[in-house]
Residue, then its C-alpha position, 0 to 999 in steps of 0.5 A: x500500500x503506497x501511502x505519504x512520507x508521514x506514514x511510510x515506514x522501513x524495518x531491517x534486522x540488522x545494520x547492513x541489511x535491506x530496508x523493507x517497506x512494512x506495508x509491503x512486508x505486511x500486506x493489509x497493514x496500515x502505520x498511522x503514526x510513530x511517535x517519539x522519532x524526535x523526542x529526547x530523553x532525560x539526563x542521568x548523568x548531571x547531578x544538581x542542588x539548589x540551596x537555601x537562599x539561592x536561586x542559583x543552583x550547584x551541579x556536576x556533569x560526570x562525563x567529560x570529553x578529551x578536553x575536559x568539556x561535559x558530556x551529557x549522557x541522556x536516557x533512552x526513549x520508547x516509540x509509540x507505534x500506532x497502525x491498523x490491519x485491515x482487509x481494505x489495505x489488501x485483500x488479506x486475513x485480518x486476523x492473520x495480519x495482525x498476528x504476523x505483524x504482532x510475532x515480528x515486532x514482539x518475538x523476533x527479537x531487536x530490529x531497526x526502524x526507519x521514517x524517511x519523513x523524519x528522516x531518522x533511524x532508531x534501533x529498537x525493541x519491544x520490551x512492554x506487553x501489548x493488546x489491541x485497542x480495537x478488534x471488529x472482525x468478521x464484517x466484510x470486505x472493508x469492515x473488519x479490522x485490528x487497530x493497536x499502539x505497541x511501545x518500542x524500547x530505543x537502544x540507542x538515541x535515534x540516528x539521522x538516516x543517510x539521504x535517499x537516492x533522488x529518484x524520479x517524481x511521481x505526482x498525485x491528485x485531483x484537478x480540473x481538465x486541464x494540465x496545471x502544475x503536480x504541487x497545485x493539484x487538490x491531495x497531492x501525493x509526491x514520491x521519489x520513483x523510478x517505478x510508478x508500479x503499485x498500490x494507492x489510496x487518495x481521497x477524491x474531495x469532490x467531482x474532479x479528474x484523477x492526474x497521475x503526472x511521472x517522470x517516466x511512464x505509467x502502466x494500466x490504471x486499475x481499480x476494484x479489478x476494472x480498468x481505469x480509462x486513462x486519457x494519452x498523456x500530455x508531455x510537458x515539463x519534464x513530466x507526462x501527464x495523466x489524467x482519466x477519461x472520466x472525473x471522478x464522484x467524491x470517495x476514497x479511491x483506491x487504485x493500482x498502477x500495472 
């Protein structure tokens, strides 16, 4: 499932190895947030008194660099990860989905978390329990679903992750029957690319014309295993535009690019 930066978010087990997009790696998960990226922990290594009749207070950093400047130490945060798993981010066993994800951030032991939205890394592992906060199960195709929030231990601070290759730029979002420029467009989503292939969920705010506009060139637009008539593509700028036949009712459209 294709989704913003916000919510995109990459794990591997070990220090050199491929990073994987979780919702590839669990077809039918969604990641809603991941809170604590940014936070810093609290210093355990300064020591401080404040006196009767002082407003200024006495303190002690205990480590020192090689010349003798301090060096505070500070402790380790938790991440709160938040997500769903739900048959209407893939045709899948919700049940099975979550159950998967569960083993994987909860049994396997340490692992390593990347949001390229932040831009940082943090090695983790879940020391706390965990339970769902909401089960509904056995409601149909876009009914059934298991939300949870799991807390992840930091073991070390997190890291600034190492820049991603510029690739090409995919666009999308709504507008009218007219080429106007990818960043005007109403929801635009925006990826760095080579491959336009894939799943996408965007919300349609009202009657109005799905655009695709790529650096490269797109496949079949697909929705619900129908196609989505798509008109040639107008090429300008260094991008070609498409944009479907028909405008679009207003919904949250889910659609695959071949």
């Amino acid at each position: 499932m294709a989704q913003g930066l916000e919510n995109r978010y990459y794990v591997r087990k070990t220090t050199n190895g491929e990073w994987e997009d979780l919702t590839t790696k669990f077809v039918g998960l969604k990641i809603l947030k991941v809170d604590g990226m940014n936070e810093v922990g609290e210093a355990i290594n300064i020591y401080s008194e404040q006196w009767i009749g002082s407003q200024s207070e006495d303190f002690f950093v205990t480590n020192k660099d090689e010349l003798l400047n301090d060096v505070v130490v500070r402790k380790n945060i938790d991440l709160q990860l938040t997500f769903i798993c739900g048959s209407r981010y893939g045709a899948i066993d919700t049940q099975a989905c979550h159950d998967s994800f569960i083993d994987y951030v909860t049994k396997s032991g340490d692992f390593y978390i990347k949001s390229k939205y932040t831009g940082k890394e943090a090695h983790v592992i879940c020391l706390k329990g965990y339970k769902p906060t909401t089960q509904k199960l056995h409601r149909g195709i876009n009914g059934s679903y298991i939300t949870g929030t799991i807390e992840l231990h930091t073991l070390d601070a997190p890291q600034t992750s190492s820049p991603d290759q510029v690739l090409g730029d995919l666009f999308i979002g709504f507008g009218g029957a007219s080429v106007q420029q990818p960043t005007t467009l109403v929801n635009v989503q925006h990826y760095n690319t080579n491959d336009a292939s894939g799943s996408y969920e965007i919300v349609c705010p009202s009657l109005s014309y799905l655009w695709i506009c790529f650096s490269g060139t797109i496949g079949n637009v697909t929705a619900n295993g129908f196609r989505v008539p798509m008109n040639a593509p107008i090429i300008t700028g260094g991008y070609r535009y498409y944009r479907t036949s028909n405008d679009i009712k207003p919904h949250t459209m889910t659609f695959n690019i071949g």
